[in-house]
N, C-alpha and C positions, 0 to 999 in steps of 0.2 A: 565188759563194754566192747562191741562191736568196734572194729575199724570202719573210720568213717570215711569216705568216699566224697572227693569233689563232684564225681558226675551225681551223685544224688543230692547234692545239695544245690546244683547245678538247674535243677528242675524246680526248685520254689519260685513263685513267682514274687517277694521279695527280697531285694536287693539289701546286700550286707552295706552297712554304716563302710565298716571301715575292712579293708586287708591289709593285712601285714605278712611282707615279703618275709622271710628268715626266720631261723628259729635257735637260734642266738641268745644269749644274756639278756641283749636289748627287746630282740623282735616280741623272746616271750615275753618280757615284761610290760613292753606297750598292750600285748592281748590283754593280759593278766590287768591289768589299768584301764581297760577300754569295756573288760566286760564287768569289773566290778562296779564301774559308771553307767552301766543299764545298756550300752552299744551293742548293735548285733555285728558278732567281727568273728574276722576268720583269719585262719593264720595257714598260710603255703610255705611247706619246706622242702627241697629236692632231697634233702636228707634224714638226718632224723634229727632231733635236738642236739643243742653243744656239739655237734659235728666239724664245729669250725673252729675259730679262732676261739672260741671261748673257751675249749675244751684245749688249748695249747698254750695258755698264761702260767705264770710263777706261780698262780692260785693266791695269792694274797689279797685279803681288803685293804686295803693301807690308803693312808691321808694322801699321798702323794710327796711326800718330803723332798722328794727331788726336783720335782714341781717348781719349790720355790726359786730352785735356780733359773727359771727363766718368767720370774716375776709373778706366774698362774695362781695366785693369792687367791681367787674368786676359787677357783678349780678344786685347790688344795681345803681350801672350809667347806665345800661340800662333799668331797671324800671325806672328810673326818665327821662330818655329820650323818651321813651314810651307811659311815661305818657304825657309830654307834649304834644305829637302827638295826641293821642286818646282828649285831651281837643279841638287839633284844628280838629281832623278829625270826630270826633263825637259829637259835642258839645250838640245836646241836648238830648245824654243820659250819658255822660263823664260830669262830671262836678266839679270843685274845691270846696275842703271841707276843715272847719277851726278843726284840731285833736286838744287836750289836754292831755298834758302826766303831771299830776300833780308829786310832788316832798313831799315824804312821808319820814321822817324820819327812818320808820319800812323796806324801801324796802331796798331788797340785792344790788339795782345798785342806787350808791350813785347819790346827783345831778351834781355834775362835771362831772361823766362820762357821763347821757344826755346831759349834754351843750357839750361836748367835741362831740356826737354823732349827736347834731343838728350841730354843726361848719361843721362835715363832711357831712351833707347833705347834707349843701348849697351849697359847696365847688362842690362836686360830682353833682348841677344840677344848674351850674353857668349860664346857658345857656338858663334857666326857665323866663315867665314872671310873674311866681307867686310871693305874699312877701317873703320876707327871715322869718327866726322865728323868734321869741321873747321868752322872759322870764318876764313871769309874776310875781308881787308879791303876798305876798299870800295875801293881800287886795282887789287887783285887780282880781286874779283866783276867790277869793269869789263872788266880782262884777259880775262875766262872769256866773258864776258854786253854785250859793247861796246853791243846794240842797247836797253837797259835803261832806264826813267828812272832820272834822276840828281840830282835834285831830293829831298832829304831821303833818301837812301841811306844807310847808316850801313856796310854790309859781308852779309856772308849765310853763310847755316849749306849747306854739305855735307854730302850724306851719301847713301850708299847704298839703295836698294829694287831691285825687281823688276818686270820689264814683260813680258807675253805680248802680241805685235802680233796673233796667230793664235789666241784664246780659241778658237775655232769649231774649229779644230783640234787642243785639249787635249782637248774632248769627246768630238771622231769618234773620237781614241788610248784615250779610258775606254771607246767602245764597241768596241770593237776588240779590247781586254783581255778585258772581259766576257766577251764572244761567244766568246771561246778559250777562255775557261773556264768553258762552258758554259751562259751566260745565253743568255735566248730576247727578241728586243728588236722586238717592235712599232712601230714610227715609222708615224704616220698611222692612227691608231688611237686614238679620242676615248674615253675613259670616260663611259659614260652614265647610270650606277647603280653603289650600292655594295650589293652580297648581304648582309644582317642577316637571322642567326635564330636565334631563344632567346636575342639579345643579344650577340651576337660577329659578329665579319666573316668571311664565308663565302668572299668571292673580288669580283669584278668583274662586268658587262657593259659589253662595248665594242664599237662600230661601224668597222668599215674605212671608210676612207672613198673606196676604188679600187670595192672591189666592192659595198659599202652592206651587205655582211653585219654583222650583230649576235649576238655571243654571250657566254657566259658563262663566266671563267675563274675556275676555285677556287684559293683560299689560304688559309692559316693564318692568316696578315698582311696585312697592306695597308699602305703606308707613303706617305701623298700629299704627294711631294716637288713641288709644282705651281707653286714659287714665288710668284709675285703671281695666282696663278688659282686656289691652296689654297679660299678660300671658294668659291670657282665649284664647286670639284668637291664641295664640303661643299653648300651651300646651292640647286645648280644644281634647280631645279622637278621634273627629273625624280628625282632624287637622293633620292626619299624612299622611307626601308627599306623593306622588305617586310614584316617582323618589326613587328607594330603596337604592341609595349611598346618600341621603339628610342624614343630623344629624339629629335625632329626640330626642336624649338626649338636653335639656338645663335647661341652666343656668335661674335662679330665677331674673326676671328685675326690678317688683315692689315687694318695702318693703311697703303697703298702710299705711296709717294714717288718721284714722276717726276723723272725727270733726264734733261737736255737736252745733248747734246752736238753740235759744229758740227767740219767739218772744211775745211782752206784747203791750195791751196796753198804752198811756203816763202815768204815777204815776208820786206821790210826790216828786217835789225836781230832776226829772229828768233836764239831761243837753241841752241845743240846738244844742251842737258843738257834732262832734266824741269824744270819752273820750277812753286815751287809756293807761292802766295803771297794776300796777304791782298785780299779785292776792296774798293774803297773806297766801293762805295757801301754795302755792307751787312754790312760784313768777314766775310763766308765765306771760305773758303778753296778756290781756283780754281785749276787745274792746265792750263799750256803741254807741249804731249807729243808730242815728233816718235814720226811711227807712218807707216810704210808709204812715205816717203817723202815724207811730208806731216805736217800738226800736227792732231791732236786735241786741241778747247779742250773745257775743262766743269768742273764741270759744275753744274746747278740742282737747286733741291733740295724741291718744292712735292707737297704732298698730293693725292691724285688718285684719285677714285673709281670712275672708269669702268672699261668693258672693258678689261682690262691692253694689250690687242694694238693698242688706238684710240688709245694715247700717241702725240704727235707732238709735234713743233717748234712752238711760237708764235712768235710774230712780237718777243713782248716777249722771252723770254727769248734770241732769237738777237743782239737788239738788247743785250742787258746783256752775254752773252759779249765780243761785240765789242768796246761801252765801256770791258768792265774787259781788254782785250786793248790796247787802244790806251792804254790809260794806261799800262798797263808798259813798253809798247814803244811811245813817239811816231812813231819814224820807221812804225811800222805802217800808218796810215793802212785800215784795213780798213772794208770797208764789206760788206752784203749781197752785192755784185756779186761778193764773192771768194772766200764759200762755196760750196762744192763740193756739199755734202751735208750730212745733219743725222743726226741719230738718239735718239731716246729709249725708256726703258726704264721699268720702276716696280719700285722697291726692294721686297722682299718682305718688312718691316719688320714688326713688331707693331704691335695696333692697340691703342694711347694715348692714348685720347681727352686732350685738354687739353693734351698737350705738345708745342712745336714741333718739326718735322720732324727739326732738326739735333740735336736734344735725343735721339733717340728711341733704345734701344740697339741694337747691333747685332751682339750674340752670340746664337747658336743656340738656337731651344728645339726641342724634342721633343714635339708635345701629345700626352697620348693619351687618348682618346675614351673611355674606359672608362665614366667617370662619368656620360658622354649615352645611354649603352646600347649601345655599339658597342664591347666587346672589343675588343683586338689592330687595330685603328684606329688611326695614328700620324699626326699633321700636322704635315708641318718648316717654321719658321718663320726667315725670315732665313735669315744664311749668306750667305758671300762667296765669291769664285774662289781667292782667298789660304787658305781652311780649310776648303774642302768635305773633304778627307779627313780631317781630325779629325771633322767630323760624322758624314760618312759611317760612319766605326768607330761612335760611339757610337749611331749606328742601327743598326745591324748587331748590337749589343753587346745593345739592347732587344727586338731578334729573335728574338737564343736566348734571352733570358730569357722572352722568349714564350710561344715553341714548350715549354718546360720542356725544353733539353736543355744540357747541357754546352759552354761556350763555347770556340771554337775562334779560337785564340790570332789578332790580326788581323797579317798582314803588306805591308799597302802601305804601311807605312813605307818598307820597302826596295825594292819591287819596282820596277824600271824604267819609263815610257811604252815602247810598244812599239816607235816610233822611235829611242829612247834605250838600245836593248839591243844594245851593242857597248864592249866592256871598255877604248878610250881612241876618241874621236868624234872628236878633233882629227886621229889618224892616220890613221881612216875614212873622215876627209872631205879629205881634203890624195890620198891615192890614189885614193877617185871623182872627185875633178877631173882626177887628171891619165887615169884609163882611162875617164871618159865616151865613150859617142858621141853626145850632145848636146853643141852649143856651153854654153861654157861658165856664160855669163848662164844659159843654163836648167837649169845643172846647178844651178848657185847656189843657183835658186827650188827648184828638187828638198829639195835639202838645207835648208832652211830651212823648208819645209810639212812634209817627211815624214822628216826625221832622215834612220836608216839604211834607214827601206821604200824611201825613194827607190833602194835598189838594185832596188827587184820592179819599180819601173816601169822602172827601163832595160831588165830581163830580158823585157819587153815588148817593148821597142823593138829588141832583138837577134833574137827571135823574129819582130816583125811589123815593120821598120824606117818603112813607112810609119806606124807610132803615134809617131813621132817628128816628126811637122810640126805645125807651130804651126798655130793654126787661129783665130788672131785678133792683128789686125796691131798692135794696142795692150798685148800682155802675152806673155811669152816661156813661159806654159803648152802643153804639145806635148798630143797626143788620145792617148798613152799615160793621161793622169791623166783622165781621162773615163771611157776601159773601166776604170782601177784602182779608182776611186769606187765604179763603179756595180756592181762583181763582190766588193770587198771591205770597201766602207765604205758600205752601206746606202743609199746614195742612189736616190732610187725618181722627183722629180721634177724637174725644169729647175733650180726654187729651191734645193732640197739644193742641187744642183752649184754654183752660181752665187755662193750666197749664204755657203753652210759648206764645199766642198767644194775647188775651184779658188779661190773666191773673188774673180772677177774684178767682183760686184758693185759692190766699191770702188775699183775702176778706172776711167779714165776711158771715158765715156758707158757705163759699167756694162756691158761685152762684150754689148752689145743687138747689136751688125751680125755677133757670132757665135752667136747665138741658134741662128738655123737649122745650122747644122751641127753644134753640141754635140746637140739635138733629133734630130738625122739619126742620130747614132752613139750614141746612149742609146735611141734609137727602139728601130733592129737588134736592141739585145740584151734590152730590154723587151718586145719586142712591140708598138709603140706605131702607129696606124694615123697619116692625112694628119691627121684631125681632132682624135685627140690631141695630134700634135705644135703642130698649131696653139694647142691651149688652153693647154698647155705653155705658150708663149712669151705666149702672152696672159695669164698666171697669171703670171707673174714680171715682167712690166709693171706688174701690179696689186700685187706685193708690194714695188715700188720704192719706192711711195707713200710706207714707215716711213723712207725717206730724203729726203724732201720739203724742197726751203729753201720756207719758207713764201711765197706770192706768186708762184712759180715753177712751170712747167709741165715733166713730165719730153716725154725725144725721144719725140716722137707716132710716127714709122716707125723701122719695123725694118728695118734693108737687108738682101737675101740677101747670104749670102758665101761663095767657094766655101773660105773659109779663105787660108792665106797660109804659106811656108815658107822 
């Protein structure tokens, strides 16, 4: 598949239904809903997919259980409904996780109020075929959880959620969908203006940022799903209409909320299960998450007004993870030296002036611009990874009422990830193990990133059996998933690949010593000269930085490598 190019679609002489800013949880999934409804839509992203905040969450589907502390009952039965869907419509990146909310004497929410909060959970996803919870004694949490403090323990509540280790790879699946049915998807392609005239939205201008062309695509709608960068694209200096009766004064949409998360090594006394549980210094509620073969702690929860992309790690909040990590777990003993890596992201919350961060709600709105002078103008606010397609629909839903035509019934309720389109995945995956021609470890990782496309990349490695060598001595990824990326899943730079694609970013020493030969073979089929490849590798040095333990220098050389098999 060719990289598609705004300037040539730029030249049709008609006009897309709908654009969609960002390329997000949300933005893909409005595409992904808008073209499985017959719409001609396009989707602009300055970056490439999951590049934002989506790609810097706890990674969990969950009901929202915390939710019900500020009454979001409506909020809470649609993540749990949601989530059911994503277990049967994604199953092998969706998948059922056993949480732990232990029962501390010290914590401000007694344990009756969790038993009275799990009663409502069950209640609110009566419809689920996971178990209902339990309540452990505290004999039994010990049994489960031996590396725990034990010091005012009382027992702990079970119960089921959902965990995607591979967020970055629900996205690449929504564009993927899209793009088959028919959406036209931009990735690196900034929005630089919104078209207003006679008080409606006319369409776009956006820059590439490969060739620095600038042009202007027409639509009906415009929908700027830009998560924590909605004001950017609203407010951005350049951004102001053409149309001299548009409103150019506005209102403040996102109130952002930075979250910090750290990731370690397994240590002492670590849990198997999610552990999710009260912090004592300021009783938020803190989450232990084996993820990748490691634990993802987090997360922080602090107002944040800067450039969404300049979030990082402080130094305090890596220090508090810690704190409230080693008091659950004493034998833990963690310090800075045993971070691995960090990441933060900024909630795309409403802005509230006056109410504290954890106060603030976190169900979807829909703004639309109408009232500032900007027609068929929509801004999505909030939204989580657990209910982008419930939003999705109801964007999609204010589309055709838009456009003024007749709405076409939504069906991604049912429709499969494109990985996930094979009628029983257990027998799928039990026969590609046993007829791979990759060793097995990497069939494994096949199945596990790409469901059932992992058959396209073996048909690769049948075809070309040299795409079958590994090409980096620390991750059992073969250079089959390199050409698959980059011909089928839009990947245009190093980053893509590295970051959303193979994903060896989160791997030890971040596959920097296989830089150069991913660059070698994305070169070949981009066209990419010596100096390219160079800026390439130097460009994903630069975007490590959003992994930074604070104090800490990443590896200064890049070794060549001729790969390894």
């Amino acid at each position: 598949m060719p990289p598609e190019r705004a300037d040539s679609a730029a030249t049709s002489s008609v006009p897309f239904d709908l654009i969609v800013i960002g390329a997000g949880i949300n933005g893909l999934g409005i595409v992904r809903d808008a073209a499985s409804r017959g719409l001609r839509v396009a989707l602009v992203e300055k970056d490439d997919f999951c590049s934002g905040v989506s790609a810097w969450s706890g990674r969990l589907i969950h009901g929202g259980l915390r939710y019900l502390e500020h009454g979001e009952i409506g909020l809470v039965r649609e993540s749990l409904k949601e989530r059911e869907r994503l277990f049967e419509l994604a199953p092998h990146l969706v998948k059922p996780v056993p949480l732990l909310m232990p029962f501390y004497s010290r914590n401000k929410r007694p344990a009756l109020l969790i038993r009275l909060g799990m009663i409502a959970y069950d209640v609110l996803s009566f419809d689920k075929k996971s178990q209902t919870h339990r309540i452990l004694s505290r004999s039994k949490v010990l049994s489960r959880f031996s590396g725990m403090e034990k010091k005012g323990l009382g027992g702990a509540a079970l119960f089921i959620d959902g965990q995607v280790e591979y967020a970055e790879r629900l996205c690449v699946e929504l564009a993927v969908a899209a793009r088959a049915d028919g959406a036209m998807i931009f990735t690196h392609t900034e929005v630089t203006d919104l078209i207003v005239k006679a008080g409606r939205i006319q369409g776009v201008t956006c820059t590439d940022s490969e060739t620095g062309n600038t042009v202007d695509l027409s639509a009906a709608v415009v929908m700027n799903a830009a998560g924590p960068w909605v004001d950017w694209v609203l407010g951005n200096p350049s951004n102001v209409a053409r149309d001299s009766a548009a409103t150019t004064a506005r209102k403040r949409l996102i109130g952002g909320s930075k979250g910090t998360h750290i990731i370690v090594d397994p240590f002492p006394g670590a849990p198997n299960d999610v552990v999710y549980y009260e912090s004592q210094s300021d009783g938020r509620l803190v989450l232990v998450i084996p993820w990748m073969g490691r634990y993802l702690i987090g997360c922080t929860d602090t107002l944040f007004d800067e450039e969404p992309d300049s979030a990082r790690a402080t130094g305090a909040e890596v220090d508090y993870l810690l704190k409230e990590t080693n008091v659950l777990v004493p034998e833990a003993n963690l310090t800075i030296d045993e971070v691995l890596f960090t990441y933060s992201g900024v909630r795309p919350l409403p802005s509230v002036p006056g109410v504290p961060e954890w106060k603030i709600p976190r169900s979807h709105i829909i703004h639309d611009h109408a009232s500032e002078g900007q027609k068929n103008l929509y801004s999505v606010v909030s939204g989580k990874l657990t209910t982008y397609r419930q939003l999705a629909e109801d964007a999609v839903d204010i589309t055709f009422r838009a456009l003024g035509r007749r709405k076409v019934a939504c069906s991604t309720k049912k429709l499969p990830f494109p990985g996930a389109r094979v009628s029983d995945l257990k027998a799928f995956t039990e026969k590609f193990l046993t007829n791979s021609v990759v060793p097995r470890e990497t069939a494994q990782r096949l199945l596990a990133i790409y469901g059932v496309r992992a058959e396209n990349i073996l048909a690769l490695v049948r075809a070309q059996p040299e795409l079958g060598e590994r090409f980096d001595a620390n991750s059992t990824a073969i250079t089959a998933e390199i050409v698959f990326s980059v011909e089928t899943e839009f990947a245009k730079t190093l980053t893509d690949m590295m970051a959303r694609r193979v994903l060896l970013a989160f791997e030890p020493e971040h596959g920097l010593a296989a830089c150069p030969r991913i660059v070698e073979i994305m070169g070949e089929r981009l066209g990419w000269d010596e100096q390219r490849r160079a800026d390439e590798i130097e460009q994903y040095r630069t975007w490590l930085d959003h992994l930074a333990v604070p104090g800490r220098q990443l590896p200064v050389n890049v070794p060549v490598t001729e790969g390894s098999s």
